[in-house]
C-alpha positions as a Python dict, from the first residue, in 0.01 Angstrom:
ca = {
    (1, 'X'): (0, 0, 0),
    (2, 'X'): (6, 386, -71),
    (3, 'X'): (227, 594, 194),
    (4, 'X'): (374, 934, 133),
    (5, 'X'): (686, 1032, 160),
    (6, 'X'): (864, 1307, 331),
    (7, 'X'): (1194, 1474, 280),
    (8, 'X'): (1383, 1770, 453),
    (9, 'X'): (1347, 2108, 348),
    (10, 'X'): (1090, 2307, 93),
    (11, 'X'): (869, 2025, -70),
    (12, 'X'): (674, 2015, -411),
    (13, 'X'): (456, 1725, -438),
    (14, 'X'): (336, 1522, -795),
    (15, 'X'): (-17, 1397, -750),
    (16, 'X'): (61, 1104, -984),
    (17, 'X'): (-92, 759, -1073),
    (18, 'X'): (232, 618, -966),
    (19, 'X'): (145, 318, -712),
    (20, 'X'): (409, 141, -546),
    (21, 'X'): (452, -237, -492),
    (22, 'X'): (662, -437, -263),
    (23, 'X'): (1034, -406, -225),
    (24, 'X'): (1023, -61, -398),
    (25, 'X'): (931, -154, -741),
    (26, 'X'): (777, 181, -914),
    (27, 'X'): (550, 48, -1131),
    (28, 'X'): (468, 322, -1392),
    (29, 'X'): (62, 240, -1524),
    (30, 'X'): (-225, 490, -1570),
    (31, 'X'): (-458, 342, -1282),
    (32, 'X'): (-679, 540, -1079),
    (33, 'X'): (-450, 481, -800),
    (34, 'X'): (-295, 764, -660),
    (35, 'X'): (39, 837, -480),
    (36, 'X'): (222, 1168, -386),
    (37, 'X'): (555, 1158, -505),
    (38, 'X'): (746, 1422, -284),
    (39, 'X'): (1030, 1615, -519),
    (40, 'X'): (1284, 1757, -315),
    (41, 'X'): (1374, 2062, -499),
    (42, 'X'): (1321, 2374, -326),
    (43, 'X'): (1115, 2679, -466),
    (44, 'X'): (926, 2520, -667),
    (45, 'X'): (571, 2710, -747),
    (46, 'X'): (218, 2583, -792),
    (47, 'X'): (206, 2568, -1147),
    (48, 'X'): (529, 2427, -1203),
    (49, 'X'): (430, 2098, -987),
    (50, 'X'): (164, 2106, -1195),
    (51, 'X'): (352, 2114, -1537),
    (52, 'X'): (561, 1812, -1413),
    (53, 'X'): (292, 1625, -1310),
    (54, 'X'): (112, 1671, -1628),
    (55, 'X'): (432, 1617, -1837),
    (56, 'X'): (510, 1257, -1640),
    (57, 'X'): (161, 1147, -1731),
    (58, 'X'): (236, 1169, -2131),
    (59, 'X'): (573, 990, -2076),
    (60, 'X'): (395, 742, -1872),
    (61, 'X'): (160, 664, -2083),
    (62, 'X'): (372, 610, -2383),
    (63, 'X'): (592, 359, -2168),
    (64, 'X'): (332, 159, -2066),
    (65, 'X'): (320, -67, -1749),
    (66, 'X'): (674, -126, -1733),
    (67, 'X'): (885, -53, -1373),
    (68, 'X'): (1109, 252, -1383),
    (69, 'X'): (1401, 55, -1317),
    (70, 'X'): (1332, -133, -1648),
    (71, 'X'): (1294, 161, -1857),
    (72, 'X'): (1599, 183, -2106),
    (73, 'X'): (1807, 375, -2328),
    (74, 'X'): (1578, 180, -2641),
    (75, 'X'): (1219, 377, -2446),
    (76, 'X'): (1386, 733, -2436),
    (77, 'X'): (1439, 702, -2795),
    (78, 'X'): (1107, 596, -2829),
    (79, 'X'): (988, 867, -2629),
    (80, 'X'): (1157, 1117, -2851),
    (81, 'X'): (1057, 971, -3195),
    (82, 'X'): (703, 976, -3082),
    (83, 'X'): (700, 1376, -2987),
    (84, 'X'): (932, 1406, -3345),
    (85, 'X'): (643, 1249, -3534),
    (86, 'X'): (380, 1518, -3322),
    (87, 'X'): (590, 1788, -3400),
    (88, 'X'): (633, 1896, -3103),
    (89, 'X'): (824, 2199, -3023),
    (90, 'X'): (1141, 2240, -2881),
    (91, 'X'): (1082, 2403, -2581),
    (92, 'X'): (729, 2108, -2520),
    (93, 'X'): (1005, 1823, -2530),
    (94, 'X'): (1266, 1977, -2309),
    (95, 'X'): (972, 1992, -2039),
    (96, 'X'): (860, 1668, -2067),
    (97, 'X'): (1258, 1561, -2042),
    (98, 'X'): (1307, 1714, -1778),
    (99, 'X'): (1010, 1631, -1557),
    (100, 'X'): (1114, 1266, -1659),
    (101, 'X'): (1477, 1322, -1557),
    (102, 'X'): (1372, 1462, -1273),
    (103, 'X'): (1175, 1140, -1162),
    (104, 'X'): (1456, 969, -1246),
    (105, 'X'): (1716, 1125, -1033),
    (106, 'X'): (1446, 1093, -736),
    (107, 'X'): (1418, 728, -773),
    (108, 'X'): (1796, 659, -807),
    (109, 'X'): (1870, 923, -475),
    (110, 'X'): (1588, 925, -268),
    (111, 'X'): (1432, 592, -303),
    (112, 'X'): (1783, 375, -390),
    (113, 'X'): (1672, 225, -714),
    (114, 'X'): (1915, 54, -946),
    (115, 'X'): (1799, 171, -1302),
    (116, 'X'): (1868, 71, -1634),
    (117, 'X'): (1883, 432, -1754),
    (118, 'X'): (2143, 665, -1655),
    (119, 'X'): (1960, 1002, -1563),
    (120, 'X'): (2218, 1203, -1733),
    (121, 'X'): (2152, 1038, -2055),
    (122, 'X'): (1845, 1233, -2045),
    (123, 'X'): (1944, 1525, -2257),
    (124, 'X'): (1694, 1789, -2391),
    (125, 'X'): (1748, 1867, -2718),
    (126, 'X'): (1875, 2267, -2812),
    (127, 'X'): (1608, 2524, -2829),
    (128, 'X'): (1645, 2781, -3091),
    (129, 'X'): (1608, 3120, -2972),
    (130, 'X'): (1320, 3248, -2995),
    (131, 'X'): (1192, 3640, -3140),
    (132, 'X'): (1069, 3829, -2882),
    (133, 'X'): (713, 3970, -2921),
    (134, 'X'): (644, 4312, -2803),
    (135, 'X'): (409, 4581, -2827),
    (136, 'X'): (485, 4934, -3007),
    (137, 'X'): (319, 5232, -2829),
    (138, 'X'): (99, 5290, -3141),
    (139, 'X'): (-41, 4910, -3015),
    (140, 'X'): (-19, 4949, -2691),
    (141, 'X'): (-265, 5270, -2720),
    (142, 'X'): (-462, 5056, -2978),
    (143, 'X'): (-525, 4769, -2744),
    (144, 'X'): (-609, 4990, -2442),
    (145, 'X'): (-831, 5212, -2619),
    (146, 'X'): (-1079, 4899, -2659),
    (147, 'X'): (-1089, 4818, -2286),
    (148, 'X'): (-1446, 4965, -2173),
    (149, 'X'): (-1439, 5182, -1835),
    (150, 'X'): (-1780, 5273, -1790),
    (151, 'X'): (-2135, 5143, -1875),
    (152, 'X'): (-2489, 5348, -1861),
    (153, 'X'): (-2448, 5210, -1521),
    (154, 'X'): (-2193, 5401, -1425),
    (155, 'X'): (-1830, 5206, -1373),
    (156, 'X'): (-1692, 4896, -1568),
    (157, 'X'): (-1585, 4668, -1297),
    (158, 'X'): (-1401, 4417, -1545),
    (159, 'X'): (-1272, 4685, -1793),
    (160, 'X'): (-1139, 4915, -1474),
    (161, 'X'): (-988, 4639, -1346),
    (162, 'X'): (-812, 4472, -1667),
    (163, 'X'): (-677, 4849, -1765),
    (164, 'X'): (-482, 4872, -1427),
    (165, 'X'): (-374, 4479, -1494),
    (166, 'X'): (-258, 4572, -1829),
    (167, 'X'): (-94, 4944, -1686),
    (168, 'X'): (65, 4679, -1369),
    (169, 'X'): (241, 4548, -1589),
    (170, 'X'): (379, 4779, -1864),
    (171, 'X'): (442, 4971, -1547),
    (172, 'X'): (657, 4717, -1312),
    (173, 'X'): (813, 4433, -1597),
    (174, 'X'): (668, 4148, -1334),
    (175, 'X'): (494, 3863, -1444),
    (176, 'X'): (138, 3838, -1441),
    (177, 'X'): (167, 3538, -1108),
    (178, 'X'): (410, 3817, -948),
    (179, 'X'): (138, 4106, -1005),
    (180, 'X'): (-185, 3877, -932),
    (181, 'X'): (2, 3771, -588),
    (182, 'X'): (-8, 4154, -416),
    (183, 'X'): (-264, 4231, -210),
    (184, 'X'): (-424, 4602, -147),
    (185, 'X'): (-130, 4681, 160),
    (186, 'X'): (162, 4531, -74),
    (187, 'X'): (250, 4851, -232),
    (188, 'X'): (411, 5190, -124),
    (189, 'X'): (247, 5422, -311),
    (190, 'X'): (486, 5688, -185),
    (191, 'X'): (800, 5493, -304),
    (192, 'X'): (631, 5346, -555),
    (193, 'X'): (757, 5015, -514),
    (194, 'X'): (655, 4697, -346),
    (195, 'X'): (793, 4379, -188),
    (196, 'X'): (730, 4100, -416),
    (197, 'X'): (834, 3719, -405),
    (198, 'X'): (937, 3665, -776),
    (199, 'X'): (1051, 3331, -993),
    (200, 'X'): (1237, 3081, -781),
    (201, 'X'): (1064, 3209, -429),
    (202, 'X'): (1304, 3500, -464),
    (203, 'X'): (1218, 3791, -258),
    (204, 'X'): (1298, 4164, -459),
    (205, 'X'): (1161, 4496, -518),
    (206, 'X'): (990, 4628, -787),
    (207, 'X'): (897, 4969, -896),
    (208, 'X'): (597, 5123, -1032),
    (209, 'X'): (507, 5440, -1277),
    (210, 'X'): (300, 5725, -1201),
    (211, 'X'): (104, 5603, -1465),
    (212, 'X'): (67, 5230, -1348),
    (213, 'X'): (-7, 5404, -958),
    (214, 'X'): (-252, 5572, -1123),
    (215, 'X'): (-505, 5291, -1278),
    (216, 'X'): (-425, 5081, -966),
    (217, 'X'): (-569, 5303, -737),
    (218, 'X'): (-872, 5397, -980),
    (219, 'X'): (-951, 5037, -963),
    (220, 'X'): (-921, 5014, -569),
    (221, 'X'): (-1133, 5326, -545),
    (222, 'X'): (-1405, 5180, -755),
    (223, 'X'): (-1427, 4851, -524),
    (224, 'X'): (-1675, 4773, -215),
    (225, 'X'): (-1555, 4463, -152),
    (226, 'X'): (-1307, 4360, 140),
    (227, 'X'): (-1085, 4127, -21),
    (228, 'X'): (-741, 4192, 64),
    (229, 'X'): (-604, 4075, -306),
    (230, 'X'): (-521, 4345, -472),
    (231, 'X'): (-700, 4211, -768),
    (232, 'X'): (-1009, 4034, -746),
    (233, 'X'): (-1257, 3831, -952),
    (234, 'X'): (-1654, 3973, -968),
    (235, 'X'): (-1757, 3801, -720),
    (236, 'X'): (-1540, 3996, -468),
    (237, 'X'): (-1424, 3701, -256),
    (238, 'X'): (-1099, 3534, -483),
    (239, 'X'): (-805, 3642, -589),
    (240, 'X'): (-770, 3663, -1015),
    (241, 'X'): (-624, 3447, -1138),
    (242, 'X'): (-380, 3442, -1466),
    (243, 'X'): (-650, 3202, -1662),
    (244, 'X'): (-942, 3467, -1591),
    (245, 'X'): (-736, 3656, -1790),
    (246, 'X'): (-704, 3499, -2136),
    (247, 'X'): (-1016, 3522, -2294),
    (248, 'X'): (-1017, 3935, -2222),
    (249, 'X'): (-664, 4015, -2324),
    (250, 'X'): (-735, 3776, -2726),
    (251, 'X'): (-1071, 3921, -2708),
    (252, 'X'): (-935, 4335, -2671),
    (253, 'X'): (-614, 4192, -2922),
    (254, 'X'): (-905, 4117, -3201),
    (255, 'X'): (-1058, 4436, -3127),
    (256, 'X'): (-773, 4641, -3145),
    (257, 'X'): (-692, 4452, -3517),
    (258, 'X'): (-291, 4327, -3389),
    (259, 'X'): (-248, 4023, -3512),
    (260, 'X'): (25, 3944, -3291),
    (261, 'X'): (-76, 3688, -2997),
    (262, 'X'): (-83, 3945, -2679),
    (263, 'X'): (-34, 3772, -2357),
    (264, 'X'): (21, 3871, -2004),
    (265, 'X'): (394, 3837, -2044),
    (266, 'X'): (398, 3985, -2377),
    (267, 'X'): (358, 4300, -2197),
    (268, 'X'): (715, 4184, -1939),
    (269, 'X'): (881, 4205, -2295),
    (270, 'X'): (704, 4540, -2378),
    (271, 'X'): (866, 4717, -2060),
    (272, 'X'): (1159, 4558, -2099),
    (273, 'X'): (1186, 4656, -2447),
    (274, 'X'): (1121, 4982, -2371),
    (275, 'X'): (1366, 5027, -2121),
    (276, 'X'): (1640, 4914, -2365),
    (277, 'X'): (1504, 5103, -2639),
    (278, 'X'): (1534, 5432, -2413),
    (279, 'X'): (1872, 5388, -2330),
    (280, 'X'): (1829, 5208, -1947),
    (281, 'X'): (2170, 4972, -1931),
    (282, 'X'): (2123, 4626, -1925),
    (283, 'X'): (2188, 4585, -1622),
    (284, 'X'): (1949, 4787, -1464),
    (285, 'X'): (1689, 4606, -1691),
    (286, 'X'): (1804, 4262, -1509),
    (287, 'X'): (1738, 4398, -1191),
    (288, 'X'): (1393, 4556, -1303),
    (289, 'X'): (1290, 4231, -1455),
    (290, 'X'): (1409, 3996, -1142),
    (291, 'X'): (1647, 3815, -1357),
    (292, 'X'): (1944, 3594, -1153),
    (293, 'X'): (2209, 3622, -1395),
    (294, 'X'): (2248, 3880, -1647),
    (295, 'X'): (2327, 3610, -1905),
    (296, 'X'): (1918, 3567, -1905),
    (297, 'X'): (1871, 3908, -1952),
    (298, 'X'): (2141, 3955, -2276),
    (299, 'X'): (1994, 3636, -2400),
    (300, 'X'): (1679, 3741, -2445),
    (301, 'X'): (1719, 4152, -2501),
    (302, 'X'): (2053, 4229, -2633),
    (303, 'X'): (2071, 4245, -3023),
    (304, 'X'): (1674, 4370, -3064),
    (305, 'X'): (1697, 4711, -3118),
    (306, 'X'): (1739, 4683, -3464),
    (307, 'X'): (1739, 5076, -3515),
    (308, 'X'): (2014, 5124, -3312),
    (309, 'X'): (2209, 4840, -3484),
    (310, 'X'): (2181, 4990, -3811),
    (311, 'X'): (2294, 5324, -3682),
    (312, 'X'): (2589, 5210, -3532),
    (313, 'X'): (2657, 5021, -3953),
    (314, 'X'): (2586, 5373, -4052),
    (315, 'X'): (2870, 5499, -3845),
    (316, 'X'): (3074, 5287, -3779),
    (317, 'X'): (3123, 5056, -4107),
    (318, 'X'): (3332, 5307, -4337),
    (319, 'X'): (3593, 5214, -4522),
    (320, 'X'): (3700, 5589, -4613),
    (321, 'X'): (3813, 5641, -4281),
    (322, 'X'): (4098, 5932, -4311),
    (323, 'X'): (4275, 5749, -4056),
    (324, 'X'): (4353, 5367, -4164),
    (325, 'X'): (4643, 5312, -3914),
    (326, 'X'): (4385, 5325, -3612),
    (327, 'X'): (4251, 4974, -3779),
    (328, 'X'): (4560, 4833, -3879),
    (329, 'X'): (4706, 4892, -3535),
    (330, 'X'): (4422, 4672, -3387),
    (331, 'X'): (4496, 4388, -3628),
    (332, 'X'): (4694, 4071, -3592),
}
């Protein structure tokens, strides 16, 4: 018999095809059955429910119709030669690990199981780091210069309203949820800066450009709908969404002939690149781009500017220095 299950504090919920059975066995089985696991983790968003979900599913369905308490050190090995022989990336099995240990550590806490495999033993395996892709300015002019902003007509609704999405962003360093989530009142146009709730349900401010201001308000200008979003889809009634997006941003890529893969959050990188580039310290950049820890923010930015790495070998690697002593005093 399905019940659901309720927990103090900030819930996410699984819609899974998890039934239960008597005296809390978790059977694990892809039936049509459906139970809502509750994960007590606070600050969990939308789409990252829905990631979980979607990654517990696979493991599922490579395990079989076995109970959770069963599963064993032999099926996690299984699990992981079977994404091995897909080639799966790193960063594709450390999701699907982690939604699984996840599960796990909710059945051993919340519901009391006694289970065969340790949660801790669920380890992701190391992600290598990754290059991040950004935009020069020549692309960046390049790819807005194909976005169309009027017709015989008169205005280009969609090609108005993906130029300020595009100048949002290479404006402000959010993400494309934190952008898509304002409505019309969210921003001070005076400070330039708005309330936003960021990664994590964290609460910050961001800033905007002249530039950015500018396109924004173009767009709300050219609308005669009264939807308070401060985006909005054609029909004038919902709020864009990220996956309305796709299709224009690849399409406006091809026509601007960059072969790189331009995404919403390829643009994030772009500002932040650009800060750093310019000279903005890093830490400044970590509170631009909502980061917790500045650790996030080196990982990913510090080491890119490759120009002003080889100045600084320009400079500072010379071994006719008139002045040895300096070196040898610094030396064990």
């Amino acid at each position: 018999m399905h019940k659901r299950m309720h927990f103090a504090g900030l819930f996410a919920f699984y819609a899974m095809e998890i039934p239960f059975q008597s005296r809390s066995k978790i059977v694990l089985c892809a039936r049509n059955r459906v139970l809502i696991v509750a994960e007590v983790e606070p600050a969990f968003s939308r789409e990252t429910v829905q990631k979980y979900g979607e990654c517990l599913k696979q493991s599922w369905r490579l395990l079989g119709d076995i109970c959770v308490c069963e599963m064993s050190k032999t099926g996690l090995l299984r699990l992981k030669a079977h994404w091995l022989s897909k080639n799966l990336s790193a960063s594709r099995q450390t999701s699907l690990l982690l939604a699984l240990k996840r599960f796990l550590i909710f059945c051993r806490d919340e519901k009391k199981l006694t289970l065969a495999l340790d949660p801790e033993e669920v380890k992701p395996p190391k992600r290598p780091r990754r290059e991040v892709v950004f935009l020069t300015p020549e692309e960046i002019e390049a790819f807005i210069e194909t976005i169309p902003l009027t017709t015989w007509r008169g205005v280009h609704q969609a090609g108005l309203r993906l130029r300020a999405v595009v100048e949002g962003l290479l404006g402000s360093a959010m993400r494309i949820s934190e952008l898509l989530s304002l409505n019309r009142d969210s921003i001070d146009f005076e400070r330039k800066e708005a309330r936003i709730v960021g990664k994590g349900n964290k609460e910050r401010t961001t800033f905007f450009t002249d530039r950015s201001l500018f396109w924004i308000k173009r767009c709300l200008e050219s609308r005669s709908d009264d939807c308070p979003a401060l985006f909005v889809c054609q029909n004038g009634k919902d709020r864009l969404r990220r996956d309305d997006l796709w299709r224009y941003f690849d399409r406006h890529r091809k026509l601007a002939g960059i072969k790189k893969k331009i995404r919403p959050h390829i643009l994030r990188h772009t500002a932040a690149t650009t800060l750093l580039f310019n000279g903005c310290p890093i830490g400044h950049i970590k509170a631009i781009l909502g980061h917790e820890r500045l650790e996030t923010t080196c990982r990913y930015y510090l080491g890119i500017d490759q120009r002003a790495a080889k100045a600084a070998h320009q400079k500072y690697l010379n071994y006719d220095s008139s002045e040895p002593s300096n070196a040898s005093d610094c030396a064990d």
